[in-house]
C-alpha positions in Angstrom: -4.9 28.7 -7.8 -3.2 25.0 -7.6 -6.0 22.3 -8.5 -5.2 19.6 -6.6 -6.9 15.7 -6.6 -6.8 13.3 -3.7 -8.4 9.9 -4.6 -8.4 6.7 -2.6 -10.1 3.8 -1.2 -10.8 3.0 2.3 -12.9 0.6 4.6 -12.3 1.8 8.4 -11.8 5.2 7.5 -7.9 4.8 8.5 -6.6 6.2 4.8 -9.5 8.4 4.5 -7.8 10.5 8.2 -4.1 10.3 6.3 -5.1 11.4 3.1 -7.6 14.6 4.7 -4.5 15.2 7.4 -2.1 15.8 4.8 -4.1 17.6 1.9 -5.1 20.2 5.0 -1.5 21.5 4.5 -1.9 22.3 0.8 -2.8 26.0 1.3 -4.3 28.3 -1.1 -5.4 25.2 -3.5 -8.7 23.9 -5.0 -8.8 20.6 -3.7 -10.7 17.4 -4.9 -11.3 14.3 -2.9 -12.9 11.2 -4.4 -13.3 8.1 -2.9 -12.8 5.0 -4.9 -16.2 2.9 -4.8 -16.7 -0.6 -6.2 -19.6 -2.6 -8.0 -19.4 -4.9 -5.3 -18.1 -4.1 -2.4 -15.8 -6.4 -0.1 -17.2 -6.2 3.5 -16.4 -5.0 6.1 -15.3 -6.8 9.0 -13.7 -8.8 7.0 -14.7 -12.8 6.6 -11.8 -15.2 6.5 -13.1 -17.3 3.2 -13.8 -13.6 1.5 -10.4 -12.1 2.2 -8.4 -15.0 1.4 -10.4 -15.1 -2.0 -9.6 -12.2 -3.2 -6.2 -13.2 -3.4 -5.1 -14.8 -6.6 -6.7 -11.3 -8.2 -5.3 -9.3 -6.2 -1.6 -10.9 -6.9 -2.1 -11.1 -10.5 -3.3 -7.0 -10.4 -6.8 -8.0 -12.4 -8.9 -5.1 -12.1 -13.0 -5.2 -10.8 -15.2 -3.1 -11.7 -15.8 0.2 -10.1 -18.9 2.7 -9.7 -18.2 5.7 -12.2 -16.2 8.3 -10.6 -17.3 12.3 -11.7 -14.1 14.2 -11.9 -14.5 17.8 -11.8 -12.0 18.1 -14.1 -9.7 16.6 -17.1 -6.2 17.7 -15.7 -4.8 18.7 -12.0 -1.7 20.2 -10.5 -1.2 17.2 -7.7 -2.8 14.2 -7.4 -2.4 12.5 -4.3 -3.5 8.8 -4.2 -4.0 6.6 -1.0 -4.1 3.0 -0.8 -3.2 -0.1 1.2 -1.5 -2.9 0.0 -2.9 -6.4 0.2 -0.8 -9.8 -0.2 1.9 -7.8 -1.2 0.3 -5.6 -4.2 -1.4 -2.9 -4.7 -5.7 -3.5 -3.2 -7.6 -4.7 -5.8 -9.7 -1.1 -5.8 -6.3 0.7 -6.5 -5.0 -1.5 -9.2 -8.5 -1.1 -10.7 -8.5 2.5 -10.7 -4.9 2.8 -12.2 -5.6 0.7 -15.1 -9.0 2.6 -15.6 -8.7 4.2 -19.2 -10.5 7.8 -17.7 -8.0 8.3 -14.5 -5.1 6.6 -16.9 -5.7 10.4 -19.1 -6.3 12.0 -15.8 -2.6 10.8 -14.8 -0.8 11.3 -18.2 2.2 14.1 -17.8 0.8 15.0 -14.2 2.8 15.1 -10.8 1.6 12.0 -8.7 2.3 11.7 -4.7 0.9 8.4 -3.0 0.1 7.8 0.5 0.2 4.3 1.9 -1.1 3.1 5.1 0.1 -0.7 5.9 0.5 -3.5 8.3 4.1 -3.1 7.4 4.6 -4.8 4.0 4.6 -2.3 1.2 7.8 -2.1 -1.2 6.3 -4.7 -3.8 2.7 -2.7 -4.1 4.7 0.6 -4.5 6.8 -1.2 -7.7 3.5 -2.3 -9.3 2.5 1.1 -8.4 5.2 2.6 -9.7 4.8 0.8 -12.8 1.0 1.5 -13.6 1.9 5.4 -13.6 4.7 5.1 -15.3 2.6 3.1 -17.7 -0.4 5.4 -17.4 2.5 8.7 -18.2 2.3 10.0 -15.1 4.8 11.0 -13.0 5.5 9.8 -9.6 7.3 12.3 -7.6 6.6 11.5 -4.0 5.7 8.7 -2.0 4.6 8.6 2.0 4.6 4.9 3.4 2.7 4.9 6.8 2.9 1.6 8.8 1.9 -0.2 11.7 5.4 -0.7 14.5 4.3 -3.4 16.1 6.5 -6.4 15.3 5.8 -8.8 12.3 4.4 -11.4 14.1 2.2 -9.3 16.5 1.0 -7.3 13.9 -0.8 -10.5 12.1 -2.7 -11.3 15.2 -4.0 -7.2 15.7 -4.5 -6.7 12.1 -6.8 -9.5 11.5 -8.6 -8.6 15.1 -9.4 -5.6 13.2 -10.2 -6.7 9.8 -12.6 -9.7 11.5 -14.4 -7.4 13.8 -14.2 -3.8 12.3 -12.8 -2.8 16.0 -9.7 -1.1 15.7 -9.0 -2.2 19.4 -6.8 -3.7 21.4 -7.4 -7.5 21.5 -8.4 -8.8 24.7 -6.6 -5.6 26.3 -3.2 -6.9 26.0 -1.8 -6.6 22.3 -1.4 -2.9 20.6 -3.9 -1.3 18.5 -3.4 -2.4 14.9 -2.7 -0.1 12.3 -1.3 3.0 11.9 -0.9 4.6 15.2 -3.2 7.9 15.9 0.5 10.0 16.0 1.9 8.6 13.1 -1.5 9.7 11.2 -1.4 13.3 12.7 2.0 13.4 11.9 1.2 13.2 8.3 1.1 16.2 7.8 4.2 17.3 8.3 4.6 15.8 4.8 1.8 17.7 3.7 3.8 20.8 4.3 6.6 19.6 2.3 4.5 18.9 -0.3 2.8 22.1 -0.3 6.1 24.3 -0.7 7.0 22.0 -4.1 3.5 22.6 -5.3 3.7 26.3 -5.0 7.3 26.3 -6.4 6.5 24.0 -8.9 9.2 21.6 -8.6 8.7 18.3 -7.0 12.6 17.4 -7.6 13.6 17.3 -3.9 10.5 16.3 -2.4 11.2 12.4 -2.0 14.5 12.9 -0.8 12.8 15.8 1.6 10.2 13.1 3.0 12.6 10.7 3.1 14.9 12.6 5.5 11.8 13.1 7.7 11.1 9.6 8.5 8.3 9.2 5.6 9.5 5.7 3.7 11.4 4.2 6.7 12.2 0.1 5.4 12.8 -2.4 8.1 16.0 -4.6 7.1 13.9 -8.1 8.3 10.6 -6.7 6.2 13.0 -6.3 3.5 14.1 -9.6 3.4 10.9 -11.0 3.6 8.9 -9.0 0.9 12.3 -10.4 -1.3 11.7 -13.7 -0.7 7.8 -14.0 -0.6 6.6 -12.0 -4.0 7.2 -14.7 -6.3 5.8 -17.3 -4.1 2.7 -15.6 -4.0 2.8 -15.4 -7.8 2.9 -19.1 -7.8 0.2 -19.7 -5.4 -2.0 -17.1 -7.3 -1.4 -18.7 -10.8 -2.1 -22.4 -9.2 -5.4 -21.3 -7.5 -6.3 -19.2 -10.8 -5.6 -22.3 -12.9 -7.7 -24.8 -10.5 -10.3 -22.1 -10.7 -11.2 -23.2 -14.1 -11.2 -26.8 -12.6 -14.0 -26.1 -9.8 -11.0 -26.6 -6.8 -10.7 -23.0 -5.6 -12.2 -23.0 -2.3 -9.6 -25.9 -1.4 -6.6 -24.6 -3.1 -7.6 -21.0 -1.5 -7.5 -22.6 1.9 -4.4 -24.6 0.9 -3.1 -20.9 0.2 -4.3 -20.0 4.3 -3.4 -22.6 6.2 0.4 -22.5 4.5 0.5 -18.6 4.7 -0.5 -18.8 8.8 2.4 -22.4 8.9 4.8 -19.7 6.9 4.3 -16.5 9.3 4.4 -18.3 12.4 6.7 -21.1 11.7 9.2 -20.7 8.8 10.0 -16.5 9.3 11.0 -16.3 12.7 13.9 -19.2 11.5 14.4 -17.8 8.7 15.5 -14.5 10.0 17.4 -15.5 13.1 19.9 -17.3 10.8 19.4 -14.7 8.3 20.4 -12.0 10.8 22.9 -14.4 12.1 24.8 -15.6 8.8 24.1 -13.2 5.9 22.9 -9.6 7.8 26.4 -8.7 8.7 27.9 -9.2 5.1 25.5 -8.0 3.3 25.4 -4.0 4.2 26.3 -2.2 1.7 23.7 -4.2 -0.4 20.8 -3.6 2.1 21.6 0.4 2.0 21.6 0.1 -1.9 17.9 -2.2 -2.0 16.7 0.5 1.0 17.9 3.9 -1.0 16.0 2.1 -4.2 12.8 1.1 -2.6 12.8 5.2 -1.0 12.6 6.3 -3.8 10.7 7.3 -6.5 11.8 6.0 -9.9 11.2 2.3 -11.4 14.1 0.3 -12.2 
């Protein structure tokens, strides 16, 4: 019999549907499921100053400390992670739990698949992903990326009604749920029978390409562009609040950090990406396939 971990970390209970949908579908297997738990917990709802805090951590991928986790056992068959990605990396819980010394052994010369459920920004946290099991000797061999359609813009205004109010609702009856929609999160498993027939043939080599085919890393071209662009701005925001940290200026340089995100978002994108799709889109296409077929896929560069 197949042992088989699933291990994540969730605060609505969004991940905690995917990651149970699609281990249903692994048949015939002795499955696992932990749930990440911290020290201290964030909260949930959400505060504004709380979430914007944890930022300049959560960019520079510094873990916190986590409550003990008691595997049930030293090696698995699978293990299937789930996690969201917050201000464009990996949540703070994840990036704790990869570079944990006990799950890094857990990991070494094992098959890894990982489930994401995002606003819609994801590529970036699955590269530092990508690079902590790689680091860790594991071996990544598929990767589902679930995310909210709703456009970019929309999607800030219905994801921070749910993270402010723990109501995953639609705000004042006119905007969409935020999140993962309920299909998409049934859906899921549809990968989880992919992922089933590899684990009971023992050979993960198709399986990325199989969940690609059906719809399970779609990129956007404009959410491309962005998450190119706004990585390494983020790393300069995080090392200038980290540094004025040690100064006592946090709390302002944090809200500097909030106040030029919302100016970015709502101001600078949208023109951005109307001369972008205007000027560069339609020259640039066999490069956007090439970034698209990378980011799909499961190997680091």
């Amino acid at each position: 019999m197949k042992r088989v971990l699933t291990i994540h970390f969730s605060q609505s209970g969004q991940l905690t549907s995917i990651v149970k949908n699609f281990s249903s579908q692994l048949v015939g297997c002795d499955i696992e499921h932990q749930v990440i738990r911290l020290e201290n917990d964030y909260p949930f709802p959400w505060t504004t100053p709380v979430f914007f805090d944890c930022m300049p951590e959560t960019v520079l991928e510094r873990p916190v400390p986590l409550k003990k986790v008691d595997f049930k056992a030293d090696k698995y068959d699978l293990i299937v992670i789930g996690y969201q990605p917050w201000f464009l990396s990996p949540s703070l819980p994840i990036t704790s739990l990869l570079k944990d010394e006990q799950f890094k052994d857990i990991m070494k010369d094992t098959p890894i698949i990982t489930l994401i459920g995002s606003r819609n920004m994801w590529l970036n946290a699955q590269e530092s992903v990508k690079e902590l099991i790689k680091d860790a000797g594991g071996r990544l061999v598929g990767n589902v990326a679930l995310a909210d359609k709703a456009s970019n813009l929309i999607g800030v205004v219905t994801i921070l009604h749910w993270m402010l109010t723990g109501q995953k609702t639609s705000k004042w009856g006119i905007f969409p749920k935020p999140g993962v929609s309920d299909e998409d999160i049934e859906g899921v498993k549809v990968f989880g029978e992919i992922a089933n027939i590899a684990l009971q043939e023992n050979n993960f080599d198709q399986l990325q390409a199989s969940f690609v085919q059906k719809g399970g890393a779609d990129i956007n071209t404009s959410i491309l562009f962005i998450e190119g662009k706004a990585k390494k701005i983020f790393n300069v925001w995080a090392s200038i609040i980290d540094k004025k940290s040690k100064e006592g200026k946090r709390k302002f340089w944090v809200n500097a950090f909030k106040y030029y995100l919302i100016f970015v978002l709502f101001v600078v994108s949208p023109i951005l990406l109307t001369f972008y799709f205007l000027l560069v889109w339609p020259f640039t296409q066999k490069s956007l396939n090439s970034k698209k077929k990378y980011f799909q896929g499961v190997i680091l560069k």
